[in-house]
PDB file of N, CA, C and O in Angstrom:
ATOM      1  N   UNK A   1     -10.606 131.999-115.032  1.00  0.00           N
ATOM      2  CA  UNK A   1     -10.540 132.488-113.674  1.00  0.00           C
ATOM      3  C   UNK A   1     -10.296 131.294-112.745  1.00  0.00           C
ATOM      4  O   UNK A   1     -11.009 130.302-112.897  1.00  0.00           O
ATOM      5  N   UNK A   2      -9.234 131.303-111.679  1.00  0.00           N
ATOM      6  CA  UNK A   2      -8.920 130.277-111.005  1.00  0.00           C
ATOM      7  C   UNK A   2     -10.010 130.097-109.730  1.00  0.00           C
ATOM      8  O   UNK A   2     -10.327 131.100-109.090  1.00  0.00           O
ATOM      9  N   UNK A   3     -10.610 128.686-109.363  1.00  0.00           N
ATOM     10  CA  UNK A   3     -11.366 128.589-108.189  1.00  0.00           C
ATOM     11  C   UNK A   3     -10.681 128.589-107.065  1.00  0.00           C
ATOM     12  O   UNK A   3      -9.459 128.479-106.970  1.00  0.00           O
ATOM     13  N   UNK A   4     -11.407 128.705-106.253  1.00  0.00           N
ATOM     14  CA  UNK A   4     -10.927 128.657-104.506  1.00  0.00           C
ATOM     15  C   UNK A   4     -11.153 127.595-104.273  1.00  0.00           C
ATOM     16  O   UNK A   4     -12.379 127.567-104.380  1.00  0.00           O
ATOM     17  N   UNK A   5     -10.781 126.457-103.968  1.00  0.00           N
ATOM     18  CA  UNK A   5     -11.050 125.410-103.384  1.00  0.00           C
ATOM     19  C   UNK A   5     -12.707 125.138-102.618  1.00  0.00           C
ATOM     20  O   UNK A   5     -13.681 124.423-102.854  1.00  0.00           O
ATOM     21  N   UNK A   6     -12.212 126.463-101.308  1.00  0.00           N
ATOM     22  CA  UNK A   6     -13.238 126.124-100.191  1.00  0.00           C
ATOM     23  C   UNK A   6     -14.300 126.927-100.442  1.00  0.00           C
ATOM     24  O   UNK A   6     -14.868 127.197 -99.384  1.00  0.00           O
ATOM     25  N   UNK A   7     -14.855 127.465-101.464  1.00  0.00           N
ATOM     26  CA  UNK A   7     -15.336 128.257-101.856  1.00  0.00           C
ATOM     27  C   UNK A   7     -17.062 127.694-101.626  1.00  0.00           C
ATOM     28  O   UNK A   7     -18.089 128.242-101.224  1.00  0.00           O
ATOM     29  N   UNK A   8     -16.792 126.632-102.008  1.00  0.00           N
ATOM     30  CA  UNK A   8     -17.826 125.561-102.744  1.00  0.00           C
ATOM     31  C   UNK A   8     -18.537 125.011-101.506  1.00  0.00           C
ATOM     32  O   UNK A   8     -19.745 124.881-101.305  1.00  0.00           O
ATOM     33  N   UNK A   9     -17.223 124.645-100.524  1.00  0.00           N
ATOM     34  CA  UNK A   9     -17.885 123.924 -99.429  1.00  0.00           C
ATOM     35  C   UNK A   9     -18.151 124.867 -98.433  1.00  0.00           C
ATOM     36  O   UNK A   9     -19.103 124.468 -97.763  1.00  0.00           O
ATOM     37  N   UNK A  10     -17.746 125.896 -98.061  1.00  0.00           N
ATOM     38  CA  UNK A  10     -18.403 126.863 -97.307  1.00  0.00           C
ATOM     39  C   UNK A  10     -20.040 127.516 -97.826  1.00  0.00           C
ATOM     40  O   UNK A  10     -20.833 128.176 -97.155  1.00  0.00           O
ATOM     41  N   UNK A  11     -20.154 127.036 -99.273  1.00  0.00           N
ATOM     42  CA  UNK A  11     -21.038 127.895 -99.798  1.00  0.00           C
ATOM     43  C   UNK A  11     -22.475 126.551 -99.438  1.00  0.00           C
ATOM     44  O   UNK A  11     -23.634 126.956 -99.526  1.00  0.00           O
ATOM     45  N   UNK A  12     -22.255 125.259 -99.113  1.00  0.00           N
ATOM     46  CA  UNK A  12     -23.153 124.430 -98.940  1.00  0.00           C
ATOM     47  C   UNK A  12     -22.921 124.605 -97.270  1.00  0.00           C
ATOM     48  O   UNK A  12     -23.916 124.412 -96.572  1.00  0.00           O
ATOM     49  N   UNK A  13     -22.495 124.725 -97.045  1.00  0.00           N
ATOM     50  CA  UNK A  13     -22.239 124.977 -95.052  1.00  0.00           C
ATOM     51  C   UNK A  13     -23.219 125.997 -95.003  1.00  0.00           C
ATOM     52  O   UNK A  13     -24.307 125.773 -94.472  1.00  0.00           O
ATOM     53  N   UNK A  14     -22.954 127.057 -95.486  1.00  0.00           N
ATOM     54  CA  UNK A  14     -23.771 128.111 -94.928  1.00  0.00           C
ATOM     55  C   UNK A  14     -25.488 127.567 -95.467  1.00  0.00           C
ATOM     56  O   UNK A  14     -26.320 127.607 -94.560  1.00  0.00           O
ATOM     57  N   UNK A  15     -25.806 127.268 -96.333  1.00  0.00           N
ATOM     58  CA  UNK A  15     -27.055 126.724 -96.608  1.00  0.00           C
ATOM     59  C   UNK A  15     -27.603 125.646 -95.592  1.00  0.00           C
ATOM     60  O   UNK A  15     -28.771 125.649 -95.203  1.00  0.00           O
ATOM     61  N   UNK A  16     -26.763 124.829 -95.243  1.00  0.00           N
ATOM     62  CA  UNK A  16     -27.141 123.964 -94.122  1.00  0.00           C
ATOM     63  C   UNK A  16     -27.608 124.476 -92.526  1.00  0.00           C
ATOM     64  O   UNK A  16     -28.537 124.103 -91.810  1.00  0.00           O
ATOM     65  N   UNK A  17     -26.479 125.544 -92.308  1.00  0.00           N
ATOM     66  CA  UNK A  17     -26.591 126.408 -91.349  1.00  0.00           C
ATOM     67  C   UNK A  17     -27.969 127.253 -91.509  1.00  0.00           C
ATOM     68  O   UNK A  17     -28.574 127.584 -90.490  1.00  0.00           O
ATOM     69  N   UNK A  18     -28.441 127.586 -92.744  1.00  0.00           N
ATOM     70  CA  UNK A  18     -29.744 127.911 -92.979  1.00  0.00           C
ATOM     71  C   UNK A  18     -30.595 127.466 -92.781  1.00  0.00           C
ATOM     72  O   UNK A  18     -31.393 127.965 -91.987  1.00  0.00           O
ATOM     73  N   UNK A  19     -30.917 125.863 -93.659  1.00  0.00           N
ATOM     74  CA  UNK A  19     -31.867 124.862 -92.754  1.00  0.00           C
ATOM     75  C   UNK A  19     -31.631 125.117 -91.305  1.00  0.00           C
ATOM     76  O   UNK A  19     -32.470 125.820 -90.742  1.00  0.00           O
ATOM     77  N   UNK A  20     -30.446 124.578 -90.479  1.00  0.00           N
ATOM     78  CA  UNK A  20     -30.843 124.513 -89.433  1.00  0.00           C
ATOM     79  C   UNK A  20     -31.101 125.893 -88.332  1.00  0.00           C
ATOM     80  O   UNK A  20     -31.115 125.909 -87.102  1.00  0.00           O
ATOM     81  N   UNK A  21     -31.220 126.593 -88.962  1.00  0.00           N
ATOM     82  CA  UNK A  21     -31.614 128.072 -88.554  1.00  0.00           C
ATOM     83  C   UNK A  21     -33.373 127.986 -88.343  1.00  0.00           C
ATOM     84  O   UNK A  21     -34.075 128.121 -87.340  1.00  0.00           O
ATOM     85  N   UNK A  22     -33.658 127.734 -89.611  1.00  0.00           N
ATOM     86  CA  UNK A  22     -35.163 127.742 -89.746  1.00  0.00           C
ATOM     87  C   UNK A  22     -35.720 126.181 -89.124  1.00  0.00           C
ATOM     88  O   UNK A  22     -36.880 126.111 -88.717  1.00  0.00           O
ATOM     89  N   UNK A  23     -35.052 125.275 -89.093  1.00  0.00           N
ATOM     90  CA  UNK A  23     -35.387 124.177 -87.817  1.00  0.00           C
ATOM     91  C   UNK A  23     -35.508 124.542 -86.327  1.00  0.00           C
ATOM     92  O   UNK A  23     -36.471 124.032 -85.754  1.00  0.00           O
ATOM     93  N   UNK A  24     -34.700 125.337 -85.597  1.00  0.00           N
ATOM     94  CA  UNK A  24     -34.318 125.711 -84.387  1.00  0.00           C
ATOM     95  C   UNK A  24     -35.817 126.908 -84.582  1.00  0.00           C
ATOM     96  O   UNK A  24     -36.729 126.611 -83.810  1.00  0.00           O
ATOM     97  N   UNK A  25     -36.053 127.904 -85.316  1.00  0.00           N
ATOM     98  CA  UNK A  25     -36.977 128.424 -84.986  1.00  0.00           C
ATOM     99  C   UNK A  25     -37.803 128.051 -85.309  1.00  0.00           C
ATOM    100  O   UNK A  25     -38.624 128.610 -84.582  1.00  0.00           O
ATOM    101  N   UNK A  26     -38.419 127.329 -86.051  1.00  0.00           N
ATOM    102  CA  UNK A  26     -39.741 126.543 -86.138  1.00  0.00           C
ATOM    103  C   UNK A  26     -40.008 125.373 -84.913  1.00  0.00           C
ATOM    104  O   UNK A  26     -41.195 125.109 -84.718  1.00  0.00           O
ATOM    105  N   UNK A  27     -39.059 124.695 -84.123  1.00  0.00           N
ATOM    106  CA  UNK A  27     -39.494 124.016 -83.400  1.00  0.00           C
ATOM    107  C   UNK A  27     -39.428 124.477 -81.842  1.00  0.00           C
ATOM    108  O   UNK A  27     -40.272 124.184 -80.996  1.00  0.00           O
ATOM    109  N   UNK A  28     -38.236 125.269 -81.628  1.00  0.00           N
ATOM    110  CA  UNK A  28     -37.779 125.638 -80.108  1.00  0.00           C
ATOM    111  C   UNK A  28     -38.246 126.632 -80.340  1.00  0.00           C
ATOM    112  O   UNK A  28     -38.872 126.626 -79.280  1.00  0.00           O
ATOM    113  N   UNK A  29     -38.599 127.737 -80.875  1.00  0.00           N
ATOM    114  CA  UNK A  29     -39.322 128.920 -80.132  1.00  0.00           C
ATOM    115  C   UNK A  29     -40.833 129.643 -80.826  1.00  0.00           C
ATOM    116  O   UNK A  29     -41.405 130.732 -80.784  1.00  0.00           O
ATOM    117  N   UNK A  30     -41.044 128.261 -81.477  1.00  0.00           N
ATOM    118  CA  UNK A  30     -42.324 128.193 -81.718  1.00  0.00           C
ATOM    119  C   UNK A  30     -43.717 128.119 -80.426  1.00  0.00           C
ATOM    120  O   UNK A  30     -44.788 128.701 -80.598  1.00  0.00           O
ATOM    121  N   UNK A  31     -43.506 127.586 -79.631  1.00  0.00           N
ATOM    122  CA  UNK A  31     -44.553 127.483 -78.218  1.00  0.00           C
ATOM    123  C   UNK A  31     -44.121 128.876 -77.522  1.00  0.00           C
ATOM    124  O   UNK A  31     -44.790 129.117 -76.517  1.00  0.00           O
ATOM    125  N   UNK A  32     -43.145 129.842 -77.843  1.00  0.00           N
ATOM    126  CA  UNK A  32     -43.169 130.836 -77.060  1.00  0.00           C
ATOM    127  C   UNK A  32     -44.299 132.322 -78.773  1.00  0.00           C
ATOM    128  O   UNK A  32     -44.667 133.492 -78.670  1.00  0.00           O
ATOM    129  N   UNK A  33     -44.349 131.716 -79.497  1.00  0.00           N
ATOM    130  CA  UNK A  33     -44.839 132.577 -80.272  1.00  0.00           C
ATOM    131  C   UNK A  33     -44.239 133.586 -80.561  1.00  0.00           C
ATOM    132  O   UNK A  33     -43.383 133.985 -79.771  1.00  0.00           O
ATOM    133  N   UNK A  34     -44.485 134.282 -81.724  1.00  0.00           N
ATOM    134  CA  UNK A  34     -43.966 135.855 -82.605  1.00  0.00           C
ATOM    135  C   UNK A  34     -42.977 134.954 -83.390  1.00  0.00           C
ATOM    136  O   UNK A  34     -41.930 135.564 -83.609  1.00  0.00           O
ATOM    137  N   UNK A  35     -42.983 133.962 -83.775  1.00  0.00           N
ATOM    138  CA  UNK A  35     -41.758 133.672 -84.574  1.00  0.00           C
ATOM    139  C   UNK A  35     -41.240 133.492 -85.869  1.00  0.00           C
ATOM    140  O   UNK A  35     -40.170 133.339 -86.459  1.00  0.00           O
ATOM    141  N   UNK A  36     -42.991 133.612 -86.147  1.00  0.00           N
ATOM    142  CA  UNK A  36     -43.445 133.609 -87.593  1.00  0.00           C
ATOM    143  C   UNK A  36     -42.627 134.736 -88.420  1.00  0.00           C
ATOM    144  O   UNK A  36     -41.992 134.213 -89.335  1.00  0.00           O
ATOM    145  N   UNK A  37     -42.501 135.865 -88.360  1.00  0.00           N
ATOM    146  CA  UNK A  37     -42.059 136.698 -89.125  1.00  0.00           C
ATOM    147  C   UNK A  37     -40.201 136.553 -89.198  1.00  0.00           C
ATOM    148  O   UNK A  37     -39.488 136.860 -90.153  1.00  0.00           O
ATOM    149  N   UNK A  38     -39.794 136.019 -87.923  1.00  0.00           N
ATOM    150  CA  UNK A  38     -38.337 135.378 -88.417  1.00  0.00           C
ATOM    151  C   UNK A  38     -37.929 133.933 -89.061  1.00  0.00           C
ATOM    152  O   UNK A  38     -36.845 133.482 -89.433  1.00  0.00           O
ATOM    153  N   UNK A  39     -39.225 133.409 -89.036  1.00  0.00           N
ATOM    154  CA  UNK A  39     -39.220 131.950 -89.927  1.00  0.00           C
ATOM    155  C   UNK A  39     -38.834 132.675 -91.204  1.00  0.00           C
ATOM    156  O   UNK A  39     -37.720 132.756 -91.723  1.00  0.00           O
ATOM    157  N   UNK A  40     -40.214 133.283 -91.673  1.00  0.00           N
ATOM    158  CA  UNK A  40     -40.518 133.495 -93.263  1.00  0.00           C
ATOM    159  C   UNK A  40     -39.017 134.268 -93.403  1.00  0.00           C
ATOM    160  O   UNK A  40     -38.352 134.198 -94.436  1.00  0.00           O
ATOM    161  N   UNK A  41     -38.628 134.953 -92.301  1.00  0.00           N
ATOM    162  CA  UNK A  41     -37.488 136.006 -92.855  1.00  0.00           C
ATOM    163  C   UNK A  41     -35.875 134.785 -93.474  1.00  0.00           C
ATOM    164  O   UNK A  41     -35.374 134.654 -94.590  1.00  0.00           O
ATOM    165  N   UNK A  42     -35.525 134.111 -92.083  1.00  0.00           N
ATOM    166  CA  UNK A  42     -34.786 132.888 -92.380  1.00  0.00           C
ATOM    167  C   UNK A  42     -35.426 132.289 -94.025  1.00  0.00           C
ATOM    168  O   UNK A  42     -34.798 132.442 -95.073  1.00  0.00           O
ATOM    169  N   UNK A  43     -36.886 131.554 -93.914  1.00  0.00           N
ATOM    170  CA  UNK A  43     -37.005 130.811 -95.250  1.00  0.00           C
ATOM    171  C   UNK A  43     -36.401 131.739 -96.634  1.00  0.00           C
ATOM    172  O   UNK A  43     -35.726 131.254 -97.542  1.00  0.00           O
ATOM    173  N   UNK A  44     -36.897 133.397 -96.511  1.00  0.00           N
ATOM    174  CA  UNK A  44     -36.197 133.530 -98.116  1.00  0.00           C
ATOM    175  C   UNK A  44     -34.935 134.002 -97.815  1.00  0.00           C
ATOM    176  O   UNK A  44     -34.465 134.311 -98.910  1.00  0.00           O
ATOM    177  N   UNK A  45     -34.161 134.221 -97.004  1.00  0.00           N
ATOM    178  CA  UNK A  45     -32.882 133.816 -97.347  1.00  0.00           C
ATOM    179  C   UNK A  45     -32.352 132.601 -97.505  1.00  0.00           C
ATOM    180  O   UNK A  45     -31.228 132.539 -98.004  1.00  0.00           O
ATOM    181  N   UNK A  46     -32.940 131.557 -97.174  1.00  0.00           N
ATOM    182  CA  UNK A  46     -32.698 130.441 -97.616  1.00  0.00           C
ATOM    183  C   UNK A  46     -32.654 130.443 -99.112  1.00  0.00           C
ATOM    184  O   UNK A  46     -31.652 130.047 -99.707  1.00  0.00           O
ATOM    185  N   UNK A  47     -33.601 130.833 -99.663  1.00  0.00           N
ATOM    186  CA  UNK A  47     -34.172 130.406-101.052  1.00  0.00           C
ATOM    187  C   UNK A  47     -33.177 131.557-101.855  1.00  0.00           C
ATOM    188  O   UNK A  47     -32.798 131.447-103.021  1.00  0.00           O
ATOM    189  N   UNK A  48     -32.861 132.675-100.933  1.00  0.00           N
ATOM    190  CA  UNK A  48     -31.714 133.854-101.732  1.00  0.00           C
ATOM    191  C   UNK A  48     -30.495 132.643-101.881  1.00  0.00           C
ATOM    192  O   UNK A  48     -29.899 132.454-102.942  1.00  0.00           O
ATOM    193  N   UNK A  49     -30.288 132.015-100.876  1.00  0.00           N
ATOM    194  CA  UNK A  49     -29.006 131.431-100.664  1.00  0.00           C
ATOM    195  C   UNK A  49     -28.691 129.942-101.914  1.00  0.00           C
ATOM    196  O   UNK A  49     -27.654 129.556-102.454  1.00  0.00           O
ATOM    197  N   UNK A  50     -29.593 129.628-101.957  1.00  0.00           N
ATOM    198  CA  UNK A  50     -30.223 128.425-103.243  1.00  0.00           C
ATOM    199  C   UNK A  50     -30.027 129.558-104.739  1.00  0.00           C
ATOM    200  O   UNK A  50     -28.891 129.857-104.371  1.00  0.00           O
ATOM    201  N   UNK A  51     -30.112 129.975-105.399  1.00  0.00           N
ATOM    202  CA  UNK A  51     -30.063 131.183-106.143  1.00  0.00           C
ATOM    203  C   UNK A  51     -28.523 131.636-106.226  1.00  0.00           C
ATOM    204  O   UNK A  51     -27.761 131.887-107.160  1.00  0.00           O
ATOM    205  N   UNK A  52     -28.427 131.627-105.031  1.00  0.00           N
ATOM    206  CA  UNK A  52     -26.559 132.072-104.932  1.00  0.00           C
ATOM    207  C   UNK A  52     -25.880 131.081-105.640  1.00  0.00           C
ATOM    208  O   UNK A  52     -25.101 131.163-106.589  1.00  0.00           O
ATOM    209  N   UNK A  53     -26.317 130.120-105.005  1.00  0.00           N
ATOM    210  CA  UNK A  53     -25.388 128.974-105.176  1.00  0.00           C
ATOM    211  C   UNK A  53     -25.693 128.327-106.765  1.00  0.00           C
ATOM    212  O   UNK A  53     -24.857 127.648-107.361  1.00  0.00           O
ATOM    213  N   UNK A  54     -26.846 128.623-107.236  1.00  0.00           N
ATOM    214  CA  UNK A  54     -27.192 128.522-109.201  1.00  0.00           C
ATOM    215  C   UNK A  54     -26.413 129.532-109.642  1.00  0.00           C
ATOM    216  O   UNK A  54     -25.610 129.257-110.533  1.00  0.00           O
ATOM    217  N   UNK A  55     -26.466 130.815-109.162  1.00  0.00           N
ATOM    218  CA  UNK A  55     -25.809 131.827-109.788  1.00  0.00           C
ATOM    219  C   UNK A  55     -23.497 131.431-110.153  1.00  0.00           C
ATOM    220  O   UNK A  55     -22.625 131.601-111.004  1.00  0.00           O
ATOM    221  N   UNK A  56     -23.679 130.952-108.982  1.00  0.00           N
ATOM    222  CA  UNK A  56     -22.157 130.388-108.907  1.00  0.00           C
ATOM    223  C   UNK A  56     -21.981 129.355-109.268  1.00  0.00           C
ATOM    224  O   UNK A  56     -20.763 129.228-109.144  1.00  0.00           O
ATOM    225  N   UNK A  57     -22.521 128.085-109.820  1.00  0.00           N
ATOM    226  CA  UNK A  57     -22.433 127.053-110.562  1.00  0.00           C
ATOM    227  C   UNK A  57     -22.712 127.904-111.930  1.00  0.00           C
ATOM    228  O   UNK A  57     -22.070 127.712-112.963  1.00  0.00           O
ATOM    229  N   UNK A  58     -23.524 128.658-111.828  1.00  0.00           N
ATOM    230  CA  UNK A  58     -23.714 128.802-113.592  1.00  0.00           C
ATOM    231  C   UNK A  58     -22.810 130.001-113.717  1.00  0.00           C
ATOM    232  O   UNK A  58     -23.318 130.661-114.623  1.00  0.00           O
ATOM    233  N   UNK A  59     -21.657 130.675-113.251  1.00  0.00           N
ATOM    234  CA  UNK A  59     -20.916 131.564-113.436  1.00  0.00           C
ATOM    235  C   UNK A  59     -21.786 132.939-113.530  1.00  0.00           C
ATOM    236  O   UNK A  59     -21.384 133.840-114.267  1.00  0.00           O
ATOM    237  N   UNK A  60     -22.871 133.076-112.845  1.00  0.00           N
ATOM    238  CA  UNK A  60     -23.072 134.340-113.470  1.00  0.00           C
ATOM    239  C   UNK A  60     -23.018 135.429-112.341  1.00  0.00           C
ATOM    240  O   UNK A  60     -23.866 135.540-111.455  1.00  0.00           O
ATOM    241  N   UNK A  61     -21.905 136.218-112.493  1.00  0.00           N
ATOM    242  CA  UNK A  61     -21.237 136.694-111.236  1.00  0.00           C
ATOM    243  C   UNK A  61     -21.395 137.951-111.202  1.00  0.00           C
ATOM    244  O   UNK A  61     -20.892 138.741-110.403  1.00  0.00           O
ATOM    245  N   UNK A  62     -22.404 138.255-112.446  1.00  0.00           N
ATOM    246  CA  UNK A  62     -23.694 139.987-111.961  1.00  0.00           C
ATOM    247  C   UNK A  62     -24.114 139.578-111.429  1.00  0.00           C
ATOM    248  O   UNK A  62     -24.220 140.396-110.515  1.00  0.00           O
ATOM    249  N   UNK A  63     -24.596 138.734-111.136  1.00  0.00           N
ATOM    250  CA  UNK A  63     -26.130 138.086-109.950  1.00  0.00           C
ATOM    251  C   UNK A  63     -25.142 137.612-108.485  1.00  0.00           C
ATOM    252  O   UNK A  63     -25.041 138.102-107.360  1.00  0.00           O
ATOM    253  N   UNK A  64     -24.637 136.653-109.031  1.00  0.00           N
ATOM    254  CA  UNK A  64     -23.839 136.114-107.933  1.00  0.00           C
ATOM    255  C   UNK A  64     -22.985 137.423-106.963  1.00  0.00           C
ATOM    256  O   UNK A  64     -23.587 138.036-106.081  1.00  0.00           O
ATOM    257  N   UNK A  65     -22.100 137.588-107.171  1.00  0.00           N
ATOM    258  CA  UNK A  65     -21.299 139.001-106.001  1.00  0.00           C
ATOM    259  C   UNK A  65     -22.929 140.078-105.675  1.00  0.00           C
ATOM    260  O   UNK A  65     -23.314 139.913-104.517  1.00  0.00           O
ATOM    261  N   UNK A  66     -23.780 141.009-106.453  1.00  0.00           N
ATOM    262  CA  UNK A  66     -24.361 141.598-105.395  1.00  0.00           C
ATOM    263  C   UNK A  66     -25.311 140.643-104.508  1.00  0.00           C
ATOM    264  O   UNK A  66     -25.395 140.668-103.280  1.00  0.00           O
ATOM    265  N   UNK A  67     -25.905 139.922-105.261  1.00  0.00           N
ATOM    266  CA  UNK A  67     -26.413 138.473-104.371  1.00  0.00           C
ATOM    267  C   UNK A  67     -26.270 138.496-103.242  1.00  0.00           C
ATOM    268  O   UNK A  67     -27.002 138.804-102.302  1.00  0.00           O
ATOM    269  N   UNK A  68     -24.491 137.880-103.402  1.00  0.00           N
ATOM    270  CA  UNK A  68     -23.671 137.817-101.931  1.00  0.00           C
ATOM    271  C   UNK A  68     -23.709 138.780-101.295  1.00  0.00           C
ATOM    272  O   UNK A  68     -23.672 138.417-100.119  1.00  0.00           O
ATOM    273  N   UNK A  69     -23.795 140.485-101.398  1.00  0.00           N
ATOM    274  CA  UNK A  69     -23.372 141.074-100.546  1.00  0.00           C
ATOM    275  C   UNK A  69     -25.251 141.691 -99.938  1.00  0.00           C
ATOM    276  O   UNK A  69     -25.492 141.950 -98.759  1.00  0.00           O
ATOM    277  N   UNK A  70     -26.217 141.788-100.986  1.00  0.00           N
ATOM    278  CA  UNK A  70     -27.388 141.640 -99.913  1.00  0.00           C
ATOM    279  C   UNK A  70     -27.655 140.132 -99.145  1.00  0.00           C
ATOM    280  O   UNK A  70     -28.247 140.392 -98.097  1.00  0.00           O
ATOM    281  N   UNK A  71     -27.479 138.892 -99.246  1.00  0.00           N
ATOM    282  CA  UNK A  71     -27.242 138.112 -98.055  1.00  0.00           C
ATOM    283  C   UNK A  71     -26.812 138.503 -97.014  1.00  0.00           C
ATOM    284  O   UNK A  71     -27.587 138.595 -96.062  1.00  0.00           O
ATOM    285  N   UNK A  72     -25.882 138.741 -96.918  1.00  0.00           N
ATOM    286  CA  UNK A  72     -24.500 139.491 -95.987  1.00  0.00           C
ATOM    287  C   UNK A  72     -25.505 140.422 -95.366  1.00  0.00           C
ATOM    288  O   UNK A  72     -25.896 140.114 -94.240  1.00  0.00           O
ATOM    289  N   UNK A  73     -25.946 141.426 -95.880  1.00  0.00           N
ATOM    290  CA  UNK A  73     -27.010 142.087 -94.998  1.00  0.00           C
ATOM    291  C   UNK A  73     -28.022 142.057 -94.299  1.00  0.00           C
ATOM    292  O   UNK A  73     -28.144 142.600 -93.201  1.00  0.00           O
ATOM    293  N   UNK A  74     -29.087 141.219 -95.058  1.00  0.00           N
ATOM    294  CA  UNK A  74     -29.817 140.439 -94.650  1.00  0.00           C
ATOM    295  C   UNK A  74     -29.531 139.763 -93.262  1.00  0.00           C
ATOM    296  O   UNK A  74     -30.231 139.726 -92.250  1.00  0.00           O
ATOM    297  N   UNK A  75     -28.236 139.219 -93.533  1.00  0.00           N
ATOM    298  CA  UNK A  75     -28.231 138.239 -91.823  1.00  0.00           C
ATOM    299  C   UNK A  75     -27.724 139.096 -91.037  1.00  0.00           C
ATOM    300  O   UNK A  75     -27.685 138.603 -89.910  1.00  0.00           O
ATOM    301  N   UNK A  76     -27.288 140.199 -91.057  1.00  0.00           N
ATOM    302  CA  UNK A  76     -26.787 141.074 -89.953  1.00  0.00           C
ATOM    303  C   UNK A  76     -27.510 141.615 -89.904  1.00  0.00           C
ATOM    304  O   UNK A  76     -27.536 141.997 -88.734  1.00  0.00           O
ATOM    305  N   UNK A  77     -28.696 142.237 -90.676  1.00  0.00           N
ATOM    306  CA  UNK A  77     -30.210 142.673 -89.998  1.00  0.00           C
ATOM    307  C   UNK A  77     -30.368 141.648 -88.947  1.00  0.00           C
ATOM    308  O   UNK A  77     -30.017 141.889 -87.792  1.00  0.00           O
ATOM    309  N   UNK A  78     -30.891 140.495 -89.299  1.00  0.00           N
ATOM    310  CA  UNK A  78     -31.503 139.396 -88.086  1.00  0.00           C
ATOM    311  C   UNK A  78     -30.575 139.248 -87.028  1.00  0.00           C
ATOM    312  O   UNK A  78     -31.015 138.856 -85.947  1.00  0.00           O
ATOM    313  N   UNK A  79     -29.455 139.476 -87.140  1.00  0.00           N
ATOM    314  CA  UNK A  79     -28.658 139.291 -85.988  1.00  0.00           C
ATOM    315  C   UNK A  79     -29.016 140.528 -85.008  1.00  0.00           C
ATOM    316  O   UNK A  79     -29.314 140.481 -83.815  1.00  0.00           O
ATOM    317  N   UNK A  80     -28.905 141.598 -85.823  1.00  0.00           N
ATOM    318  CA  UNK A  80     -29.933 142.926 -84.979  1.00  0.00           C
ATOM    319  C   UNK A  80     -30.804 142.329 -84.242  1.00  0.00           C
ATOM    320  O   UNK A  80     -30.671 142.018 -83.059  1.00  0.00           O
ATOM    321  N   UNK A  81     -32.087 142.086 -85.211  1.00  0.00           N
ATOM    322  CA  UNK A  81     -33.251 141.292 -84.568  1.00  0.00           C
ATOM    323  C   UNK A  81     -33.332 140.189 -83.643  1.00  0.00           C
ATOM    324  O   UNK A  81     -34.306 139.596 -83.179  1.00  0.00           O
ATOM    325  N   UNK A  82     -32.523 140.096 -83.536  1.00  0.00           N
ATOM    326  CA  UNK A  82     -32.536 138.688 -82.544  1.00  0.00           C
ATOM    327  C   UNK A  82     -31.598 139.239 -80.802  1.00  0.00           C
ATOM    328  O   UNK A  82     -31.607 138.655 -79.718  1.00  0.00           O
ATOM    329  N   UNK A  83     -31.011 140.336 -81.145  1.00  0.00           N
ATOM    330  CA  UNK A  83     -30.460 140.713 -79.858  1.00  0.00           C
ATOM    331  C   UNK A  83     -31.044 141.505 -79.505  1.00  0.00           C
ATOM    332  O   UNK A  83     -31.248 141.549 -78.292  1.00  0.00           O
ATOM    333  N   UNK A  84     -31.561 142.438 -80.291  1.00  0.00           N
ATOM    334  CA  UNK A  84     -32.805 143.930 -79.926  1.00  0.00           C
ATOM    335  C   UNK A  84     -33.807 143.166 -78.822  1.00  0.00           C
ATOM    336  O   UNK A  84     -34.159 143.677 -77.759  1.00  0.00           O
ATOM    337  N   UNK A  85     -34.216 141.761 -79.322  1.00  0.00           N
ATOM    338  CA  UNK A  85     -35.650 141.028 -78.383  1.00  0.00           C
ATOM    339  C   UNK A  85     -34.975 141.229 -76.907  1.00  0.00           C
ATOM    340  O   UNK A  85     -35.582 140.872 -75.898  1.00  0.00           O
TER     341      UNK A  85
END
């Protein structure tokens, strides 16, 4: 099966973008409080997103594709959540 090039580096972008997801709410809207339940929510998609990225180094692309597509949901829930406030 042929790779995508950018496949790889978008797939460490978005993990970074994760850290700094869960940086921005742990430090800036931590003194306003309630933020706890979108930390922990950010941290395990983080840790889904770590998993993704084993699943796609180790080819295993039952895990890997639905993986990807509950991520995908996951953050468009929080994107809900974050405009609903």
């Amino acid at each position: 099966m042929a790779r995508c090039p950018g496949h790889e580096a978008v797939g460490w972008l978005v993990l970074a973008v994760c850290l700094l997801q869960i940086a921005v709410s742990v430090s800036l809207c931590a003194p306003r409080g309630g933020t706890l339940p979108f930390t922990l929510s950010s941290t395990l998609i983080f840790l889904a997103e770590l998993l993704q990225a084993g699943t796609g180094y180790g080819r295993f692309l039952e895990v890997h594709i639905p993986l990807g597509a509950l991520i995908l949901g996951d953050v468009a829930a929080q994107l809900v959540w974050v405009f609903r406030a």
